[in-house]
Legacy VTK file of the C-alpha trace (Angstrom):
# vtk DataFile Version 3.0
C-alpha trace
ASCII
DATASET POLYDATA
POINTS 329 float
84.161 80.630 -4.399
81.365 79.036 -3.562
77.574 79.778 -4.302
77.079 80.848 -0.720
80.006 83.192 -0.646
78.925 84.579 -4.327
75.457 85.580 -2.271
76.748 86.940 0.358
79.313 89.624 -1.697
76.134 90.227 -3.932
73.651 91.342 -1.011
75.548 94.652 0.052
74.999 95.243 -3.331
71.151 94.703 -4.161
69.122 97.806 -2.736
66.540 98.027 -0.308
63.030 98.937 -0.873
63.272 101.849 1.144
66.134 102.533 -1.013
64.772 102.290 -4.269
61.424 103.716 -2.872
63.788 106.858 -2.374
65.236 106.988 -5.515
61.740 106.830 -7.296
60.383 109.595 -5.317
63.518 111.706 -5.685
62.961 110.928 -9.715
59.086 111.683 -9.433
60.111 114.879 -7.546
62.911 116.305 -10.638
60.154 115.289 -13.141
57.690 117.327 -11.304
59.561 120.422 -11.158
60.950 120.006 -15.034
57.733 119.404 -16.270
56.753 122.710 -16.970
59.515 124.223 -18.327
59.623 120.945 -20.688
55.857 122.012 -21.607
56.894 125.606 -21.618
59.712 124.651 -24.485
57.286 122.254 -26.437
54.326 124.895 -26.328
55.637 127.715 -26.292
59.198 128.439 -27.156
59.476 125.634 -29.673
57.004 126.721 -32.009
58.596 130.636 -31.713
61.526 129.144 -33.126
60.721 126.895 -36.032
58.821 129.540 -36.789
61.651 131.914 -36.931
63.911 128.963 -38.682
61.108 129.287 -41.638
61.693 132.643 -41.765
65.723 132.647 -42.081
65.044 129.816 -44.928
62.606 131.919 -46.529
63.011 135.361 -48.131
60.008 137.701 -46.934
58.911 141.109 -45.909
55.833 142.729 -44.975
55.683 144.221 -48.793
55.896 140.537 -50.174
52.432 139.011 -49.348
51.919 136.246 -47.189
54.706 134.627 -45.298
53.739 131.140 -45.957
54.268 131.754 -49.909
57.425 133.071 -49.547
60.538 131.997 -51.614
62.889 129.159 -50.276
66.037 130.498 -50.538
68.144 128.244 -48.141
70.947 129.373 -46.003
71.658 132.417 -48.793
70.394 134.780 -45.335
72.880 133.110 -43.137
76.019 133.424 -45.610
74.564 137.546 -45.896
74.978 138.142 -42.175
77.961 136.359 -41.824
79.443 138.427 -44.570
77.796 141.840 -43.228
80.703 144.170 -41.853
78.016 146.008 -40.172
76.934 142.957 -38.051
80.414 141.808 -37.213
80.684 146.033 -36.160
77.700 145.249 -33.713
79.383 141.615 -32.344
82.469 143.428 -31.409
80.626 145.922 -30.236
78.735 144.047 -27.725
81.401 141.484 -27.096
83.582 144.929 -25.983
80.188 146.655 -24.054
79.988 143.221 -22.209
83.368 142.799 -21.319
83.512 145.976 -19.875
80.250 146.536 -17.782
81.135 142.898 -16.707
84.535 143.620 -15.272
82.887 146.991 -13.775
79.954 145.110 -12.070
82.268 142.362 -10.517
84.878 145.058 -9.322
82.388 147.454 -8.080
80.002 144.162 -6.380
82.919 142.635 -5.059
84.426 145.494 -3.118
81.186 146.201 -1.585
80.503 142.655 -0.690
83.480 142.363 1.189
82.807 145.302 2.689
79.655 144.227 3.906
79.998 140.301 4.096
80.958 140.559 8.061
77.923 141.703 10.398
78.367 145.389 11.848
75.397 147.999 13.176
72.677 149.182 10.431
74.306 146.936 7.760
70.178 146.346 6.337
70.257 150.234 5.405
73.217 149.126 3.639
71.521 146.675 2.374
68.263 148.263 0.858
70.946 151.393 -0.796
73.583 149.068 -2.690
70.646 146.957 -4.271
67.939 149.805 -5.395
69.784 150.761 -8.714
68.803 146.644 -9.405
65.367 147.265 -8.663
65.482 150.420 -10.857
63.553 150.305 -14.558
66.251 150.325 -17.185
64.047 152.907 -18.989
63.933 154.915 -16.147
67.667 154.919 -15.704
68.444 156.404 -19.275
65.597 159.082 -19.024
67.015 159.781 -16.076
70.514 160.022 -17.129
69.632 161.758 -20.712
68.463 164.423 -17.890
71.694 164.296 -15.803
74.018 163.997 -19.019
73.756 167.193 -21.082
77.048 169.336 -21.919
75.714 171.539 -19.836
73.866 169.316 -17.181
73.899 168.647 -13.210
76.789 165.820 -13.740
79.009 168.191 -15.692
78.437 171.355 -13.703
79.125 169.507 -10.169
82.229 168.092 -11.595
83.478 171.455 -12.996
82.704 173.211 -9.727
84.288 170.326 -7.464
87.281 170.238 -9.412
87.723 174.060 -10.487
88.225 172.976 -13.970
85.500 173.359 -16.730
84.555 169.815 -17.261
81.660 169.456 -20.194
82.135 166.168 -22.476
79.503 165.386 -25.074
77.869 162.166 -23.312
75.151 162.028 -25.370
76.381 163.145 -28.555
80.258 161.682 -29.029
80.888 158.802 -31.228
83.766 158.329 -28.794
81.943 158.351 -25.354
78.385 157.200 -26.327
79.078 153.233 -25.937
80.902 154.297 -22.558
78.648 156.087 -20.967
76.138 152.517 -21.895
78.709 151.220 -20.056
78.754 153.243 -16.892
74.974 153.050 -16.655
74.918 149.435 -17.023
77.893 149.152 -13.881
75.321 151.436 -11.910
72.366 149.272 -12.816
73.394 145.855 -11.945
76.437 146.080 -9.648
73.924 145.115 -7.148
73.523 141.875 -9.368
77.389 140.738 -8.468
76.974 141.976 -4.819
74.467 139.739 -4.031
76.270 136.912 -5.636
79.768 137.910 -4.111
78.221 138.201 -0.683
76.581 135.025 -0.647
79.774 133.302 -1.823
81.955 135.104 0.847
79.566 134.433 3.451
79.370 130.875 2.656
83.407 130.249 2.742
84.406 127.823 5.861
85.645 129.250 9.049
88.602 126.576 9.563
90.701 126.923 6.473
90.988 130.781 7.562
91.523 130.165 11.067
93.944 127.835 10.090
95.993 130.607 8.451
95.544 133.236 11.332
97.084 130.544 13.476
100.316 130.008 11.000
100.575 133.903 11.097
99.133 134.283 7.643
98.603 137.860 6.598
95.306 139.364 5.453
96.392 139.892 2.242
97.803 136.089 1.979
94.012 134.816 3.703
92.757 136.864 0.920
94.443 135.849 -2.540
95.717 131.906 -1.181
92.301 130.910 1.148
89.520 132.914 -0.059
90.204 133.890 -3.461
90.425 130.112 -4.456
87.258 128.870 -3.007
85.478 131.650 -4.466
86.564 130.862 -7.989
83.273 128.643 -8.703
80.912 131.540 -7.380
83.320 134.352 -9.485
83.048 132.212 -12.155
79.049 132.251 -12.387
78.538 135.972 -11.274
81.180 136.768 -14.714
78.911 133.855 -17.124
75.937 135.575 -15.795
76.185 139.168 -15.970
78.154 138.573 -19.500
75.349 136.755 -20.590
72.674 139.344 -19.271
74.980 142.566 -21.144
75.506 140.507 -24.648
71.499 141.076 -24.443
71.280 144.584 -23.028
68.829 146.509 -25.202
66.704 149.274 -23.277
69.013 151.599 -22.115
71.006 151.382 -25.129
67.793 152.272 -27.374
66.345 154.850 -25.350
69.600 156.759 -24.805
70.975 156.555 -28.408
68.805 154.532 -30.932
72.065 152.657 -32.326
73.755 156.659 -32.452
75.993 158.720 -32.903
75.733 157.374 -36.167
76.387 153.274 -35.616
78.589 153.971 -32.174
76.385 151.957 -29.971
74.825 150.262 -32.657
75.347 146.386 -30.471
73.242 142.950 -31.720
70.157 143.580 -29.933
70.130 146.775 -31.419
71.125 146.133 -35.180
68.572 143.322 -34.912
65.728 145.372 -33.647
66.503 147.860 -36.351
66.838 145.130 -39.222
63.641 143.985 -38.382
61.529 146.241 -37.443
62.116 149.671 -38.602
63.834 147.920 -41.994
61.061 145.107 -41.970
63.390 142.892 -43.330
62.168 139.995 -40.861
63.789 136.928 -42.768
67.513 138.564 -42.563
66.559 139.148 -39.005
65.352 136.105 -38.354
69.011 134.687 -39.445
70.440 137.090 -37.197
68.900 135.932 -34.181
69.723 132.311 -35.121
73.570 133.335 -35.110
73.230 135.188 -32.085
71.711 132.377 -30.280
73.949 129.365 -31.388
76.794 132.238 -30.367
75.285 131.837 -26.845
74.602 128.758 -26.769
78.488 128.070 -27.462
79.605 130.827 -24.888
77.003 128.895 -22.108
78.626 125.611 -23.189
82.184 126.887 -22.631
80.843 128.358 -19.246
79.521 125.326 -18.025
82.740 123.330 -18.970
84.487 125.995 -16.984
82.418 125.726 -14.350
82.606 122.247 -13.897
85.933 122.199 -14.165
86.297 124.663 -11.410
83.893 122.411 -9.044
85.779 119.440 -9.186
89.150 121.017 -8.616
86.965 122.685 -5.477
85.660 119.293 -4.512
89.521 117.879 -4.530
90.886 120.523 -2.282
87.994 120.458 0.090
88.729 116.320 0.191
92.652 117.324 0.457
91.884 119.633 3.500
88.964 116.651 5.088
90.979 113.302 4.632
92.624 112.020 8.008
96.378 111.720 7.819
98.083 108.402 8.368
100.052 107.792 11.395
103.860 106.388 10.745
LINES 1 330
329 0 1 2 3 4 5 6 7 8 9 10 11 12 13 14 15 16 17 18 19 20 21 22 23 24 25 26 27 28 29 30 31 32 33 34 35 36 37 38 39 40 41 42 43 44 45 46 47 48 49 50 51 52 53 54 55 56 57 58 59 60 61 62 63 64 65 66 67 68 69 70 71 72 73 74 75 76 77 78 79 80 81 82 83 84 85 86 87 88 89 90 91 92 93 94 95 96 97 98 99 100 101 102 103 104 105 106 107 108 109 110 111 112 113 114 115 116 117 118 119 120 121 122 123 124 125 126 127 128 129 130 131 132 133 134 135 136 137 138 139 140 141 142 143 144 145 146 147 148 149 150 151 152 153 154 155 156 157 158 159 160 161 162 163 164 165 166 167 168 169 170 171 172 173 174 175 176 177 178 179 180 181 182 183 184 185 186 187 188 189 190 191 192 193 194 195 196 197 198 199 200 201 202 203 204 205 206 207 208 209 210 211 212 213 214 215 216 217 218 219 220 221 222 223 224 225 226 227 228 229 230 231 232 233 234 235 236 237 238 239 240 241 242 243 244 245 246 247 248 249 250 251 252 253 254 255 256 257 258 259 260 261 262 263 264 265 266 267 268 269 270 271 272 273 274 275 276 277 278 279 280 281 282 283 284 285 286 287 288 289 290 291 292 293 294 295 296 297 298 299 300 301 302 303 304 305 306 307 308 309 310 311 312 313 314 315 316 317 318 319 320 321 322 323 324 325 326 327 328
């Protein structure tokens, strides 16, 4: 080839200076909106946690003095936690209260989004009730339902005279039901949370591959679980990661309702921690715990993203299935 030809193949391939002009200001633009958070994390949250890595290295109280003379001990905190029974009580715990006030929210948000994904008269009222419980305070909610949740309460009393059957559990005071009814008030408080998310996905699903399936005589339920269902996996997928994510760290409710009670029932890892450190003031060993906890999150967000990914491309390759033009014999 000559060194004509060799040019010519090579110019398609050099960019313009429009083109690179673009790509700088597309660059400047990223850098300009990570810039804070890169200052808030170099500032801010950086120092928090080297901070709190001294700590789990270090064995100290308030009764021992300063911090900064306290006894290197090395990862002697880490191998303690690890081998506490009563912090791998509060992970399952809180893996099991996430689980479940996840799969509530979804179920719950879900329904009500498809419900309310196609237009219809006064939807906005609609609207403004299914997200308030969101844009209640998560105090407010348990003082409110330490009210409503006595033996012999409003909740219990309307239940027993709607059903004709005397209808009084202990909400507040059995082992049995206490991480439960957590986990009811936590579905009430953010089902709103998966709504939103659910609705925005079903809104934003193409018109064509549905039509499509009316037109071959699909049924609903078959438009549902073989057209819908599978390009909503990517936005199912985050509204699960997130609300998981958001219960693993659910704390007020929990504490104001109980305080880790009846006895350790709904003692979870934001609880246990809070208690370790500051009503036992043993902030090293909590300090340790919060390290696990986090490197346990930062694994579950990993796995999530993977997921996620994975869930995009396969989502990318059907929508290019469905788009590319079919070759005439």
């Amino acid at each position: 080839m000559t060194v004509a030809a060799l040019s010519a193949a090579e110019a398609p391939l050099q960019a313009s200076p429009r083109a690179v002009s673009r790509r700088r200001a597309v660059r400047r633009f990223k850098l300009s909106l990570l810039a804070p958070l890169i200052a808030l994390f170099a500032f801010v949250l950086m120092p928090v946690l080297l901070l709190q890595l001294y700590f789990s290295v270090h064995q100290w109280t308030v009764y021992l003095g300063s911090w900064w003379d306290a006894d290197y001990i090395g990862l002697d905190l880490f191998k303690e936690v690890l081998t506490d029974p009563r912090f791998g009580w509060a992970v399952l715990r809180s893996l099991a209260f996430a689980t479940g006030s996840t799969v509530g929210c979804f179920v719950f948000g879900f329904l009500l989004a498809y419900l309310m994904h196609k237009p219809f008269r006064g939807q906005a009222i609609y609207y403004i009730i299914f997200i308030l419980p969101m844009l209640t305070v998560p105090v407010v909610v348990a003082y409110t339902a330490e009210m409503m949740l006595y033996q012999s309460g409003p909740l219990n009393d309307v239940i027993t005279r709607l059903s004709g059957i005397e209808f009084k559990p202990s909400w507040l005071s059995d082992p049995h039901l206490a991480l439960m009814t957590v986990s009811l008030l936590e579905i009430w408080n953010w089902t709103p949370f998966s709504f939103i998310i659910m609705l925005a996905g079903l809104t934003a699903i193409p018109k064509e591959p549905i039509e499509a399936a009316e037109i071959l005589g699909a049924s609903k339920w078959r438009i549902f679980w073989e057209v819908q269902v599978p390009l909503l996996r990517p936005v199912i997928l985050l509204a699960l990661v997130l609300r998981f994510l958001e219960a693993m760290a659910e704390f007020p409710k929990t504490w104001s309702l109980f305080q880790g009670g009846p006895g350790s029932a709904t003692e979870t890892l934001p609880v246990y921690i809070f208690m370790t450190t500051w009503q036992y003031f043993e902030i090293s060993k909590g300090a340790a715990m919060s390290y696990i906890v986090m490197l346990l999150m930062i694994v579950i967000v990993l796995f999530a993203i993977r997921l996620l990914r994975r869930e995009k491309r396969s989502l990318d390759k059907m929508y290019e299935q469905t788009d590319s033009p079919k070759v005439e014999a």
